[in-house]
HTML snippet that shows the backbone in 3Dmol.js (N, CA, C, O; Angstrom):
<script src="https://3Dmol.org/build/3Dmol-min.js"></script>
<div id="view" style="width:600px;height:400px;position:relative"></div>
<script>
const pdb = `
ATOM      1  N   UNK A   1      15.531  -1.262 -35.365  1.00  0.00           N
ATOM      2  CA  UNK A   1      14.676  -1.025 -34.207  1.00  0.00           C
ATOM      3  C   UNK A   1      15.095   0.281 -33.533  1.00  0.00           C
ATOM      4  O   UNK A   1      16.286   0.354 -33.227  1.00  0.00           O
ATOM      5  N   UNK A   2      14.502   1.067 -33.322  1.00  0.00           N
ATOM      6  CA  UNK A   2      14.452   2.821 -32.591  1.00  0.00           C
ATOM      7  C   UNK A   2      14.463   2.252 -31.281  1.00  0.00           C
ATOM      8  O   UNK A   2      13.535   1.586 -30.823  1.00  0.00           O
ATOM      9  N   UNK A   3      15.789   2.587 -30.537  1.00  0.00           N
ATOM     10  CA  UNK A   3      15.996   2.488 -29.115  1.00  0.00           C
ATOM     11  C   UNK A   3      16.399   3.511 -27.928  1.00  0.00           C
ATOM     12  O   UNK A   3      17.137   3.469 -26.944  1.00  0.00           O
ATOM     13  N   UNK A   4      15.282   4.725 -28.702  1.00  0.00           N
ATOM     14  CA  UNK A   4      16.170   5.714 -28.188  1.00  0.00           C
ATOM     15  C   UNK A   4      15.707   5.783 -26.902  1.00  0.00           C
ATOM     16  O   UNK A   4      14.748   5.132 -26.487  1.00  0.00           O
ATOM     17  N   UNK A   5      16.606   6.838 -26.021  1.00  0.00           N
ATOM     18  CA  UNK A   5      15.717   6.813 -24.430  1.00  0.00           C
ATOM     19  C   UNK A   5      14.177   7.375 -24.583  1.00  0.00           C
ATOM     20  O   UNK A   5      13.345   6.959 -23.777  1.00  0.00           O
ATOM     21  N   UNK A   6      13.784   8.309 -25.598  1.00  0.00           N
ATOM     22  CA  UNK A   6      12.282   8.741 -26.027  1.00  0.00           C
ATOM     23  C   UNK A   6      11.346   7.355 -26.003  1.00  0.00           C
ATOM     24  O   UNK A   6      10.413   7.151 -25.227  1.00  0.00           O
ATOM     25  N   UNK A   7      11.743   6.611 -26.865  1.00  0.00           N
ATOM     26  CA  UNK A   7      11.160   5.242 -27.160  1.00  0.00           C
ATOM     27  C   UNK A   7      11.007   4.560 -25.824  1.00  0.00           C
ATOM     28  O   UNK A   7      10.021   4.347 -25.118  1.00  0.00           O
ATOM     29  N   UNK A   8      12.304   4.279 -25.697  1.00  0.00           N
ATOM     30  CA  UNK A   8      12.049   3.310 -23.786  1.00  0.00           C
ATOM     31  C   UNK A   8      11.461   4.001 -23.172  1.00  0.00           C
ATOM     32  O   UNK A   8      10.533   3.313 -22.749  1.00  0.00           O
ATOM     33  N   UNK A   9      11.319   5.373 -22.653  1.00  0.00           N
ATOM     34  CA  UNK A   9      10.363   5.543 -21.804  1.00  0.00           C
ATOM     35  C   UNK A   9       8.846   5.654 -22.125  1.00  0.00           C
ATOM     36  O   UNK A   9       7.954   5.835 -21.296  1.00  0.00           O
ATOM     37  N   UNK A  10       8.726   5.537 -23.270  1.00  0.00           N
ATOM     38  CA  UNK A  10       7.061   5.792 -23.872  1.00  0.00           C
ATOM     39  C   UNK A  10       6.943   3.988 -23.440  1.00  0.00           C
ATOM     40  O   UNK A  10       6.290   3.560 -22.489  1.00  0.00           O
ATOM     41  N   UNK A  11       7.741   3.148 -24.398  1.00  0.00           N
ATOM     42  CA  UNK A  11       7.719   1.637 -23.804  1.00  0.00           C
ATOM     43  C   UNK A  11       6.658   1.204 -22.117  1.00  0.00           C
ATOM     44  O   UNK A  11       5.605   0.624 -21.851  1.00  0.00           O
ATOM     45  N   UNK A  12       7.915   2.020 -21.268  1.00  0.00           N
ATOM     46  CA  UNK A  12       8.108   1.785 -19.830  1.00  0.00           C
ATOM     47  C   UNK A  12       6.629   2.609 -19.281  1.00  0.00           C
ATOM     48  O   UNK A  12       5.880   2.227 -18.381  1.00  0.00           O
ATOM     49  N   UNK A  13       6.539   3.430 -19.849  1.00  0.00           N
ATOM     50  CA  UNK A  13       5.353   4.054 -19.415  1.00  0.00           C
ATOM     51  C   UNK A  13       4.090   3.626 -19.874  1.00  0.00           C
ATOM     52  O   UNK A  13       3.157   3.891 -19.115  1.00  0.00           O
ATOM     53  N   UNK A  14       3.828   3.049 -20.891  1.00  0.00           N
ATOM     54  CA  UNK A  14       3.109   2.221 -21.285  1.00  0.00           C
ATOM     55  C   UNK A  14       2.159   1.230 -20.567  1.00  0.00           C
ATOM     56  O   UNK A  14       0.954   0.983 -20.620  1.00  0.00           O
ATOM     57  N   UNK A  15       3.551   0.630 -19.660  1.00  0.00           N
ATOM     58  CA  UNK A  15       3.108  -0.913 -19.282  1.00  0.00           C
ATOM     59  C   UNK A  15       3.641  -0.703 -17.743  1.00  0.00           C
ATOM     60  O   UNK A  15       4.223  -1.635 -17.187  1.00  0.00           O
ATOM     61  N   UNK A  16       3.444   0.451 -17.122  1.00  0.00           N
ATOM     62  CA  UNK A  16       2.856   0.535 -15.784  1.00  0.00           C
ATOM     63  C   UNK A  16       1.347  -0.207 -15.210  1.00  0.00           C
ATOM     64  O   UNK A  16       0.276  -0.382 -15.791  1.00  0.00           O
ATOM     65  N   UNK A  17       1.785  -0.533 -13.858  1.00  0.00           N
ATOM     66  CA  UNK A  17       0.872  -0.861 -13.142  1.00  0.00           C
ATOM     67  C   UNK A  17      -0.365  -0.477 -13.797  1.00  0.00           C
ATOM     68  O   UNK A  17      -1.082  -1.156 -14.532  1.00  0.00           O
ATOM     69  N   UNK A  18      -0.526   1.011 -13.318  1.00  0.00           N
ATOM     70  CA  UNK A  18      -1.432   2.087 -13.426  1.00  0.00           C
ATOM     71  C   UNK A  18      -2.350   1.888 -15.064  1.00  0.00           C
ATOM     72  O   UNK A  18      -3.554   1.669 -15.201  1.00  0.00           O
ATOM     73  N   UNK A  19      -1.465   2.026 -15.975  1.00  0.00           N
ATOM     74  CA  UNK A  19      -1.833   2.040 -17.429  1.00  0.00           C
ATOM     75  C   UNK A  19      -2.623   0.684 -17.893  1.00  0.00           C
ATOM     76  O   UNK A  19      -3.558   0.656 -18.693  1.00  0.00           O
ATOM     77  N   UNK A  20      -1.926  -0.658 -17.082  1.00  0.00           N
ATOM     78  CA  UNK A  20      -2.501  -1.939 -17.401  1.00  0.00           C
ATOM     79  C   UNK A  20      -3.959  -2.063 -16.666  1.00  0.00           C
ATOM     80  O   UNK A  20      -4.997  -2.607 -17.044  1.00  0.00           O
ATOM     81  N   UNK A  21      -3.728  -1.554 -15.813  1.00  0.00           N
ATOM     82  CA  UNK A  21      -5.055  -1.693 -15.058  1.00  0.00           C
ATOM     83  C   UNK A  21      -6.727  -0.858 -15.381  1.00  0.00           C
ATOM     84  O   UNK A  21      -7.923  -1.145 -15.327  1.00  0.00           O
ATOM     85  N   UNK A  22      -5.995   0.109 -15.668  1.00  0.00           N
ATOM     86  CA  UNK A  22      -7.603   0.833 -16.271  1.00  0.00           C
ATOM     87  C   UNK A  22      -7.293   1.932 -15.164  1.00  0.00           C
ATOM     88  O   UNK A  22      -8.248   2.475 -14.610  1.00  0.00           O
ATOM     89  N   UNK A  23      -5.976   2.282 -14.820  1.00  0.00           N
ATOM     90  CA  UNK A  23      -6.205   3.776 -13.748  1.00  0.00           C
ATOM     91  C   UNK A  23      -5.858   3.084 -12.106  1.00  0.00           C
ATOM     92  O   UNK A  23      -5.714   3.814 -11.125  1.00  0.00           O
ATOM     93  N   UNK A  24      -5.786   1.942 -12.060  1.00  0.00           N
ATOM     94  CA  UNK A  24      -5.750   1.752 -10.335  1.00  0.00           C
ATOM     95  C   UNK A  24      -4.320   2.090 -10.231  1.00  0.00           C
ATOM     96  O   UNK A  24      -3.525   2.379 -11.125  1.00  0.00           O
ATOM     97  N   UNK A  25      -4.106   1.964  -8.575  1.00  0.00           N
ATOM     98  CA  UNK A  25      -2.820   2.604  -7.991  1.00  0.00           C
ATOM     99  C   UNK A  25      -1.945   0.648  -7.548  1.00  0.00           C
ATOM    100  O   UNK A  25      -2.642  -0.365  -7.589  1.00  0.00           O
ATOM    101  N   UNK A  26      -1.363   0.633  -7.410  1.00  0.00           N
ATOM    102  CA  UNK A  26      -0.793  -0.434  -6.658  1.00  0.00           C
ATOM    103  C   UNK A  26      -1.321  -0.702  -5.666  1.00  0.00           C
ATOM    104  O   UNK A  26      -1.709   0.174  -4.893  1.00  0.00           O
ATOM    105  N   UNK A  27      -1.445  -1.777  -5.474  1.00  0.00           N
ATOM    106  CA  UNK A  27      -2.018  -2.720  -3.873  1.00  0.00           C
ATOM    107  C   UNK A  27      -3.848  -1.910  -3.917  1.00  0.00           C
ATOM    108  O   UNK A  27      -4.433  -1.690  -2.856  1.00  0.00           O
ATOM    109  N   UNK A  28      -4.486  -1.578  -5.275  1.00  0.00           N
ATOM    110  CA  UNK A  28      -5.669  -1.370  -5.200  1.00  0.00           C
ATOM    111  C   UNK A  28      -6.187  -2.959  -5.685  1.00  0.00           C
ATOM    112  O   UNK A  28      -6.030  -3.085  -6.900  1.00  0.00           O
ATOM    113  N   UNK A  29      -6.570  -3.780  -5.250  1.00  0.00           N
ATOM    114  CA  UNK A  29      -7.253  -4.940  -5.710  1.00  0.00           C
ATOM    115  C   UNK A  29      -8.555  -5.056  -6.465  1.00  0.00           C
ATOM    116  O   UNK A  29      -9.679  -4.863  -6.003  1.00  0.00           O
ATOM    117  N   UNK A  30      -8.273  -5.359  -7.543  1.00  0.00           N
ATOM    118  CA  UNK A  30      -9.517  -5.871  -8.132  1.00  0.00           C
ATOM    119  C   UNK A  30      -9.237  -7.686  -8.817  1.00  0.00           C
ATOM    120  O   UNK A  30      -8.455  -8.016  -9.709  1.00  0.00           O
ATOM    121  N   UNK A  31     -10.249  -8.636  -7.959  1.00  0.00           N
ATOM    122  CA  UNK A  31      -9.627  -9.777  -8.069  1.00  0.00           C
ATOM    123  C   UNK A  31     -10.131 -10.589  -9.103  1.00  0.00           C
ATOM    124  O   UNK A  31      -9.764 -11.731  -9.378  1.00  0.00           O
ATOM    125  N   UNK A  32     -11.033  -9.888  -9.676  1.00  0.00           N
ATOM    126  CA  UNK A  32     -11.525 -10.309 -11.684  1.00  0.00           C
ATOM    127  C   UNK A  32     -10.753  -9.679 -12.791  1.00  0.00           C
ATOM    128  O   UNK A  32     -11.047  -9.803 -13.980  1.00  0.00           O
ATOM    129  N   UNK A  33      -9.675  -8.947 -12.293  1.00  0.00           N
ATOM    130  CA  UNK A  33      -8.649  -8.530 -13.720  1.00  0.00           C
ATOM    131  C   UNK A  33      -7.230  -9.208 -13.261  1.00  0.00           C
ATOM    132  O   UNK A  33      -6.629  -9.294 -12.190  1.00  0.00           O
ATOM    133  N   UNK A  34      -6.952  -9.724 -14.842  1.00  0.00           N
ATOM    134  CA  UNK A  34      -5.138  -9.748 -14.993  1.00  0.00           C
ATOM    135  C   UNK A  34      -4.628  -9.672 -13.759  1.00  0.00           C
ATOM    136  O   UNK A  34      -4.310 -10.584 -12.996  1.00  0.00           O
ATOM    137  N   UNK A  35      -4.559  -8.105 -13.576  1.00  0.00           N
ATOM    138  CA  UNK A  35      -3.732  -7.164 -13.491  1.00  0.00           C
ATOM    139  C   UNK A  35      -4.302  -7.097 -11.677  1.00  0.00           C
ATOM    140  O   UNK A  35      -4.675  -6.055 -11.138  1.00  0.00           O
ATOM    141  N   UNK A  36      -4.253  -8.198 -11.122  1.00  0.00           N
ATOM    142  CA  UNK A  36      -5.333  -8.028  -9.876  1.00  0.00           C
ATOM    143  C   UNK A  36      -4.699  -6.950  -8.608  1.00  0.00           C
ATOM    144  O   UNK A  36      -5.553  -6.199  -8.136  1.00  0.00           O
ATOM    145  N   UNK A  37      -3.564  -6.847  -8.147  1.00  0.00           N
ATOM    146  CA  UNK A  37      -3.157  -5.864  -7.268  1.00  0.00           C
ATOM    147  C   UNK A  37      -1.718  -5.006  -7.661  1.00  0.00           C
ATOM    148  O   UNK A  37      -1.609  -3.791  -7.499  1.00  0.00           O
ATOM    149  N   UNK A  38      -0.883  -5.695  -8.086  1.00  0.00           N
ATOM    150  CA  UNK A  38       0.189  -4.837  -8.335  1.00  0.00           C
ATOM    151  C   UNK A  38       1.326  -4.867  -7.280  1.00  0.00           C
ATOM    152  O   UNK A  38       2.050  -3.871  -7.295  1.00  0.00           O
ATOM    153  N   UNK A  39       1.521  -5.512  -6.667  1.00  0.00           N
ATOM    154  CA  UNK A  39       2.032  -5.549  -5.364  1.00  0.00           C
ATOM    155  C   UNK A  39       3.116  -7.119  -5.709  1.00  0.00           C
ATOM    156  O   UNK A  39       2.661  -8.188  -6.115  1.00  0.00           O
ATOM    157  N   UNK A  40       4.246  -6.896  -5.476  1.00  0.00           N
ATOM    158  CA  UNK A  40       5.044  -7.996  -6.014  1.00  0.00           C
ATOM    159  C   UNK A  40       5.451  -8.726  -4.555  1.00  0.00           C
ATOM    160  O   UNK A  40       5.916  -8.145  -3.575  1.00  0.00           O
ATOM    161  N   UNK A  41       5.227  -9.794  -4.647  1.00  0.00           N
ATOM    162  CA  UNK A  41       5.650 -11.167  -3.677  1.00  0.00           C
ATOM    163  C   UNK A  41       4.005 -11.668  -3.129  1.00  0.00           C
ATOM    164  O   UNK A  41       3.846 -12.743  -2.550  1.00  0.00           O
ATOM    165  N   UNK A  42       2.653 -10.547  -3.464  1.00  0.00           N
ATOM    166  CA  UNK A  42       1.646 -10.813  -3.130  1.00  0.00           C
ATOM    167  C   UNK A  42       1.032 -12.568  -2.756  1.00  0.00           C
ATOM    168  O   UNK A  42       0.673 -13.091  -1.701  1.00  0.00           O
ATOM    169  N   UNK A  43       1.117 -12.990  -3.919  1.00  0.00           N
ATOM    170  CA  UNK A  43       1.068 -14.277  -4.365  1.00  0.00           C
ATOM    171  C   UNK A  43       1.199 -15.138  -3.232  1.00  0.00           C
ATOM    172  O   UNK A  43       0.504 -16.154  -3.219  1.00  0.00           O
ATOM    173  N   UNK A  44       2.018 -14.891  -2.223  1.00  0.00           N
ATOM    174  CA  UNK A  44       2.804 -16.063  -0.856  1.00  0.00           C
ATOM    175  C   UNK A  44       1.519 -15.871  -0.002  1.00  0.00           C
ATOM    176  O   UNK A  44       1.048 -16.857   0.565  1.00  0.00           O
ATOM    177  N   UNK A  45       0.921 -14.639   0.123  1.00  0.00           N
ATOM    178  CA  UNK A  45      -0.187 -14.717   1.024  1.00  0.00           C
ATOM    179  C   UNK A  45      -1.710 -15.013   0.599  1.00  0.00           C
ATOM    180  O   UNK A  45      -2.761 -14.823   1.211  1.00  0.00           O
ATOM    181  N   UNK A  46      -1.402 -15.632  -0.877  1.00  0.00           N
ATOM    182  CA  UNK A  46      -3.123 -16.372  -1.087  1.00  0.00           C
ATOM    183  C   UNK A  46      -2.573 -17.865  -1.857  1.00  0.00           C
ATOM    184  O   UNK A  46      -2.792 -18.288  -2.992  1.00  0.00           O
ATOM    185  N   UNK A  47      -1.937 -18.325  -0.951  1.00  0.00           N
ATOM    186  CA  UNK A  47      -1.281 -19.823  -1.406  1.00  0.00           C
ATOM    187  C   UNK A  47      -1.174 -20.966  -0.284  1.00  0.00           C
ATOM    188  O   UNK A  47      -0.187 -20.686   0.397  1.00  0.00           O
ATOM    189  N   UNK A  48      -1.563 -21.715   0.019  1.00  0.00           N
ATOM    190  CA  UNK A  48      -1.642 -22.447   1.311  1.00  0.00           C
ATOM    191  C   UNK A  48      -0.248 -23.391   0.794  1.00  0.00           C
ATOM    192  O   UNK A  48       0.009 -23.665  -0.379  1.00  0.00           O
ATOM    193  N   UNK A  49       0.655 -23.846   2.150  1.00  0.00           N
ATOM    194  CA  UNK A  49       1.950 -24.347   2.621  1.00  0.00           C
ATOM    195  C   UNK A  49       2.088 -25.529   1.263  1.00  0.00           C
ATOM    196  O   UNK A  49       3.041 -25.647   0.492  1.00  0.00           O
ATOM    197  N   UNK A  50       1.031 -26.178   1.284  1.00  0.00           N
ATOM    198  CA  UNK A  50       1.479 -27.069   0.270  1.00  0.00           C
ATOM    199  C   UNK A  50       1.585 -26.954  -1.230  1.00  0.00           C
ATOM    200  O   UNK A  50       2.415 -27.612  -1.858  1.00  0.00           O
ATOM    201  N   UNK A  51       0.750 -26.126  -1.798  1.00  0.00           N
ATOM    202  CA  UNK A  51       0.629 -25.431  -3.126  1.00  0.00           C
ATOM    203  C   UNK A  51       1.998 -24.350  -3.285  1.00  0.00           C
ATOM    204  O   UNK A  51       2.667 -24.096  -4.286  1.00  0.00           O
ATOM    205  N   UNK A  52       2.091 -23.933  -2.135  1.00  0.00           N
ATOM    206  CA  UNK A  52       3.192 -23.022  -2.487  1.00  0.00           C
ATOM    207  C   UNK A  52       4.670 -24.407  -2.670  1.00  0.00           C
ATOM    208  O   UNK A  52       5.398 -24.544  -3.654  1.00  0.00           O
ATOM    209  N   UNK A  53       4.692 -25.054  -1.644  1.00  0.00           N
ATOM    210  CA  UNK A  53       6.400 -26.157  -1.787  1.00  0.00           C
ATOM    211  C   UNK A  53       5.969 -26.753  -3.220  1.00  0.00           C
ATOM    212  O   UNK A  53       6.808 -26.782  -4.121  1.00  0.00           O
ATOM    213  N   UNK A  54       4.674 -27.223  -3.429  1.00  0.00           N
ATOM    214  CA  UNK A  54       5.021 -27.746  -4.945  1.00  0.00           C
ATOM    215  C   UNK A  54       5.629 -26.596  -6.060  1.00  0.00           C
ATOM    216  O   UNK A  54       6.646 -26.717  -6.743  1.00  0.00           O
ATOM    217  N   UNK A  55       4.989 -25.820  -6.035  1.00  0.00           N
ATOM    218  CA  UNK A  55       5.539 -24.549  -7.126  1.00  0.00           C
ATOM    219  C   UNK A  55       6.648 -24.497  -7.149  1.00  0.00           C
ATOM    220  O   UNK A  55       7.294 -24.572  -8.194  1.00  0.00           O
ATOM    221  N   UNK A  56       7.368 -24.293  -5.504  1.00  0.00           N
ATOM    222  CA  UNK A  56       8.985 -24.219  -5.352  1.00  0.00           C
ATOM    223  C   UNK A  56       9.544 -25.306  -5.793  1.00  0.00           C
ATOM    224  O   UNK A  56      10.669 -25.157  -6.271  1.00  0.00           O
ATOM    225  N   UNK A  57       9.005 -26.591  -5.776  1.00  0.00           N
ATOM    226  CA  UNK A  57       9.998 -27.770  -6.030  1.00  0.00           C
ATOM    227  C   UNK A  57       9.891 -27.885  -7.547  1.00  0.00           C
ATOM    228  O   UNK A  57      10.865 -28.259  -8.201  1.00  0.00           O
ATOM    229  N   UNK A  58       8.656 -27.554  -8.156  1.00  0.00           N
ATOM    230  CA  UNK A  58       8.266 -27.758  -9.833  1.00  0.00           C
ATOM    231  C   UNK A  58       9.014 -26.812 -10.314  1.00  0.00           C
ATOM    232  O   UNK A  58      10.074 -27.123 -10.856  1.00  0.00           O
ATOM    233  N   UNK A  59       8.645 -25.546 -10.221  1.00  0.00           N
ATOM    234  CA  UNK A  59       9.129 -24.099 -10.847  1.00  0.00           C
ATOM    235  C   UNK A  59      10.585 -23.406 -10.388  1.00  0.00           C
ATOM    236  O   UNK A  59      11.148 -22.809 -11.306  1.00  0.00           O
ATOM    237  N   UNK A  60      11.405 -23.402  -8.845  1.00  0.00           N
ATOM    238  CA  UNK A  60      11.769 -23.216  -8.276  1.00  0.00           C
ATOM    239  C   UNK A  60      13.021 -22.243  -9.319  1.00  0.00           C
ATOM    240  O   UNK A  60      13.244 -21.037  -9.211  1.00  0.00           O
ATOM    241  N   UNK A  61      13.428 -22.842  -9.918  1.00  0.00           N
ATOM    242  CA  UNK A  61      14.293 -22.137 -10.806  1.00  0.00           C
ATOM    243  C   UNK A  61      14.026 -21.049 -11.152  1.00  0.00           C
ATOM    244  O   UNK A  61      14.419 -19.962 -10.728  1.00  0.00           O
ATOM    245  N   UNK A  62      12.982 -21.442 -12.356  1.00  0.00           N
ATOM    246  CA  UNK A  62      12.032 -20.550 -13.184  1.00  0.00           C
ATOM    247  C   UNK A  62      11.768 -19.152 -12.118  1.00  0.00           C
ATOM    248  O   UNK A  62      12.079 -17.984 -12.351  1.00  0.00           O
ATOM    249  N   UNK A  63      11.284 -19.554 -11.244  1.00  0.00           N
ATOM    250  CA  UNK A  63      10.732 -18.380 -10.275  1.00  0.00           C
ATOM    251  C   UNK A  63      11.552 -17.741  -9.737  1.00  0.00           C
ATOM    252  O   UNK A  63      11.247 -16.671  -9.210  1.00  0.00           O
ATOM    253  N   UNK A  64      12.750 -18.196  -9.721  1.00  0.00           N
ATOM    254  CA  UNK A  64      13.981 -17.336  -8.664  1.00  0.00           C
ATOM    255  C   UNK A  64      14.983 -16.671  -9.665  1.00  0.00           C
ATOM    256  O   UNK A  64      15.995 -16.036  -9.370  1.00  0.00           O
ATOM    257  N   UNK A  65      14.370 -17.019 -11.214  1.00  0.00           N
ATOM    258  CA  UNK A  65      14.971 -16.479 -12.333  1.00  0.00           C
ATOM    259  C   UNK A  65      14.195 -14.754 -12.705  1.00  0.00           C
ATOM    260  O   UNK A  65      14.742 -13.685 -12.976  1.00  0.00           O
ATOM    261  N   UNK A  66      12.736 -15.127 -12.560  1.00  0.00           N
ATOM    262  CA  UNK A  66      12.035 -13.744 -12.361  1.00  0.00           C
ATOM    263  C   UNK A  66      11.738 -13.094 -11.304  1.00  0.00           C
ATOM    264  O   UNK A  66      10.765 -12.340 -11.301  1.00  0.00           O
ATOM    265  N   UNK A  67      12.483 -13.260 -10.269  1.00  0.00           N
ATOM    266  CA  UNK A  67      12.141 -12.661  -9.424  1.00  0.00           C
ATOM    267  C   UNK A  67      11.223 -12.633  -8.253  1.00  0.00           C
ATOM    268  O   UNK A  67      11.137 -11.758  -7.391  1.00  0.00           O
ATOM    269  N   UNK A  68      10.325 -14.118  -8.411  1.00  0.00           N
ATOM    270  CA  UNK A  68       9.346 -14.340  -7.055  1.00  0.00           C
ATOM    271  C   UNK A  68       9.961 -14.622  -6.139  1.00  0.00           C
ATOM    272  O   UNK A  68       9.658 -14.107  -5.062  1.00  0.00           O
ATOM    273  N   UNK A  69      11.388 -15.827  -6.246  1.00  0.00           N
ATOM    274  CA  UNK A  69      12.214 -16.153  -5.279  1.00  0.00           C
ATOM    275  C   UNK A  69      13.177 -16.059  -4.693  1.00  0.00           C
ATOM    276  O   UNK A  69      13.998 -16.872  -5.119  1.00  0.00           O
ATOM    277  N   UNK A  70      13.610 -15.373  -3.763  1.00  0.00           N
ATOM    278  CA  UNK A  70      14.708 -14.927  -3.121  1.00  0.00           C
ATOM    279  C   UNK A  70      16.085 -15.564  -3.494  1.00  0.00           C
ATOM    280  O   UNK A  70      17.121 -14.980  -3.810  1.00  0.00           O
ATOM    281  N   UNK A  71      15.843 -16.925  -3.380  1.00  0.00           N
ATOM    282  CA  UNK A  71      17.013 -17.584  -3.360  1.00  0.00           C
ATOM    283  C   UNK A  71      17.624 -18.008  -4.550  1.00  0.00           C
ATOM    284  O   UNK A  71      18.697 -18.611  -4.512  1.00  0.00           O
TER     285      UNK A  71
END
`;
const viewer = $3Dmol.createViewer("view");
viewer.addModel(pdb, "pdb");
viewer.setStyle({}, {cartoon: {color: "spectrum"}});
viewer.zoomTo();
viewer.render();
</script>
């Protein structure tokens, strides 16, 4: 496998925001793609109190393993 820094950054550049989306910038919303804003922790503010504690109590790990959860 070719790991050079040439490679990782073609990788990394690749699979930007920007590139996945078709050209948008971050925190541009489009809420019929994937790729809907780009904006990380977004998610807490289109989740009502109870949908969000189940996720935390189901997933809670999982999520604080990638990064949604602080703790």
């Amino acid at each position: 496998m070719d790991n050079t820094p040439a490679i990782i950054d073609q990788c990394v550049q690749a699979n930007t925001f920007s590139q996945l989306s078709g050209g948008r910038t971050q925190g541009q919303e489009d809420r019929t793609s994937f790729y809907r804003k780009g904006t990380a922790g977004d998610w807490k503010n289109h989740l009502d109190e109870n949908t969000a504690a189940m996720l935390k109590k189901d997933l809670g790990p999982i999520m604080t393993e990638f990064g949604y959860l602080d703790n």
